[in-house]
C-alpha positions as a LaTeX table, in Angstrom:
\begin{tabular}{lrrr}
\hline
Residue & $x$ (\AA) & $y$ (\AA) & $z$ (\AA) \\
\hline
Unk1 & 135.58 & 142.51 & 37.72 \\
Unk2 & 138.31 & 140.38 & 39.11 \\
Unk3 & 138.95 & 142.00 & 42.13 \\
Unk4 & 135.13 & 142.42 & 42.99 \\
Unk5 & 134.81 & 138.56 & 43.12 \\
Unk6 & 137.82 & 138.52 & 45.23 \\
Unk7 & 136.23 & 141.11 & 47.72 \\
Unk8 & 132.97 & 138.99 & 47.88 \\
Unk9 & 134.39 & 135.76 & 48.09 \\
Unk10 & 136.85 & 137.13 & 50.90 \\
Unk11 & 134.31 & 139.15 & 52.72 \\
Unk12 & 131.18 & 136.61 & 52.61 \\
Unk13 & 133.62 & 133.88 & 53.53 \\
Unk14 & 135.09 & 135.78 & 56.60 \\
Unk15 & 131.26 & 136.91 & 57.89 \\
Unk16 & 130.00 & 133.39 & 57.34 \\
Unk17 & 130.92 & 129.91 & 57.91 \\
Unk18 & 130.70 & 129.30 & 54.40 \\
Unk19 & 134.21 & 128.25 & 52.76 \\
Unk20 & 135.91 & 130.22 & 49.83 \\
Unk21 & 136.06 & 127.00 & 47.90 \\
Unk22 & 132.28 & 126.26 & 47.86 \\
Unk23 & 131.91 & 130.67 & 46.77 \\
Unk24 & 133.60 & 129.60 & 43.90 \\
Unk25 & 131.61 & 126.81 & 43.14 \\
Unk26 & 128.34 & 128.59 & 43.34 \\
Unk27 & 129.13 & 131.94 & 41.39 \\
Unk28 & 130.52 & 129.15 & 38.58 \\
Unk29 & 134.32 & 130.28 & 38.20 \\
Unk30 & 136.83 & 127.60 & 38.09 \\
Unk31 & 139.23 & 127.21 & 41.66 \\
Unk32 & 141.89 & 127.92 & 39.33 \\
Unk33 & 140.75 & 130.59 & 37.82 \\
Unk34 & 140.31 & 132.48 & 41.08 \\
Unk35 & 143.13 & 131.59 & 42.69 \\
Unk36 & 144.87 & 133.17 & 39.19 \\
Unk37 & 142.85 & 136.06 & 40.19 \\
Unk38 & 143.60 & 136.05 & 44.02 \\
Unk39 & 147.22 & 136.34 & 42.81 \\
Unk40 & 147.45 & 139.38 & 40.47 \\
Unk41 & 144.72 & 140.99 & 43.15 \\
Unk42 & 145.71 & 144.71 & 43.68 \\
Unk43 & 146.43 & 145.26 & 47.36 \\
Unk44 & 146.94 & 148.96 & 47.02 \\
Unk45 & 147.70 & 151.70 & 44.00 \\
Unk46 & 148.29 & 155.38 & 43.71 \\
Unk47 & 148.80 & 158.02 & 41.13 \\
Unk48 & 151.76 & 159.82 & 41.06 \\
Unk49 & 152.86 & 162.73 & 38.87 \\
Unk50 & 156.15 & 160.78 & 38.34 \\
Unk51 & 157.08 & 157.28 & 38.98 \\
Unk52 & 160.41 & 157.50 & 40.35 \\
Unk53 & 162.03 & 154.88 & 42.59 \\
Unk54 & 161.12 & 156.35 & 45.65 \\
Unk55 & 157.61 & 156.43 & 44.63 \\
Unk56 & 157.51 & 153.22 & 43.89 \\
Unk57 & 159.00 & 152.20 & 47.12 \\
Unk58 & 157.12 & 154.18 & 49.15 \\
Unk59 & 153.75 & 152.28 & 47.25 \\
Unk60 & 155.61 & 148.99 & 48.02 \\
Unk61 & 155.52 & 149.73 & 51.51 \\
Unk62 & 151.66 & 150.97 & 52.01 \\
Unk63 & 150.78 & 147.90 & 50.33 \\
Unk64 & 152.86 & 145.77 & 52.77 \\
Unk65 & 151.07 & 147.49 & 55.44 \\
Unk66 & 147.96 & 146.44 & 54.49 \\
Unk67 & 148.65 & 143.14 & 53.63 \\
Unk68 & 151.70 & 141.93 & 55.63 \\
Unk69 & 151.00 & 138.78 & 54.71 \\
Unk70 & 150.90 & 139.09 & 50.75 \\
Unk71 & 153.43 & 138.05 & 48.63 \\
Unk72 & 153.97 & 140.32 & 45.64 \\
Unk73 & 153.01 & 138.75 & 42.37 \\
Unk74 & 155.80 & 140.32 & 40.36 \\
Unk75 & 158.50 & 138.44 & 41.88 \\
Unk76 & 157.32 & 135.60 & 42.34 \\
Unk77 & 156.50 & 135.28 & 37.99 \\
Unk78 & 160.32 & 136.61 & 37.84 \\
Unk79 & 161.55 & 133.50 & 39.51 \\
Unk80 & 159.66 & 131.06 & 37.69 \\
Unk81 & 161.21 & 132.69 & 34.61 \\
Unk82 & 164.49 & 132.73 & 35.86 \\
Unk83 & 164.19 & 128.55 & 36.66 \\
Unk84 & 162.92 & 128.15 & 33.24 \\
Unk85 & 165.70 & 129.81 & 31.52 \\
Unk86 & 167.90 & 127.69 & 33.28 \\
\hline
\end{tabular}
């Protein structure tokens, strides 16, 4: 479900002149909660008989194809970790 209320919010708010921000207040989620959701949004996945490195890398890059602009999610949670432990 949390990727299909990205998708709507995304595409009504890019076909309209309606803002993301008021979306959200009119389907009732919390700005938070979908900006939580914005950042663990899938960009791209594929199944692969094994997951090797390569695979993974080769993923990686499809998704930063699509999405040049996206920051993966993954790395960014490692770093606040890492400052954390420190």
């Amino acid at each position: 479900m949390r990727d299909e209320v990205v998708d709507y919010v995304r595409y009504w708010s890019d076909k309209t002149d309606i803002k993301a921000t008021k979306m959200i207040r009119w389907i009732k989620i919390t700005r938070s909660k979908y900006y939580d959701w914005l950042a663990r949004y899938i960009v791209h996945w594929e199944i692969r008989e094994a997951m090797k490195e390569s695979d993974v890398e080769i993923i990686l890059q499809r998704a930063r194809e699509k999405f040049p602009d996206a920051k993966l999610a993954a790395a960014r949670e490692a770093r606040k970790a890492k400052r954390k432990a420190s």
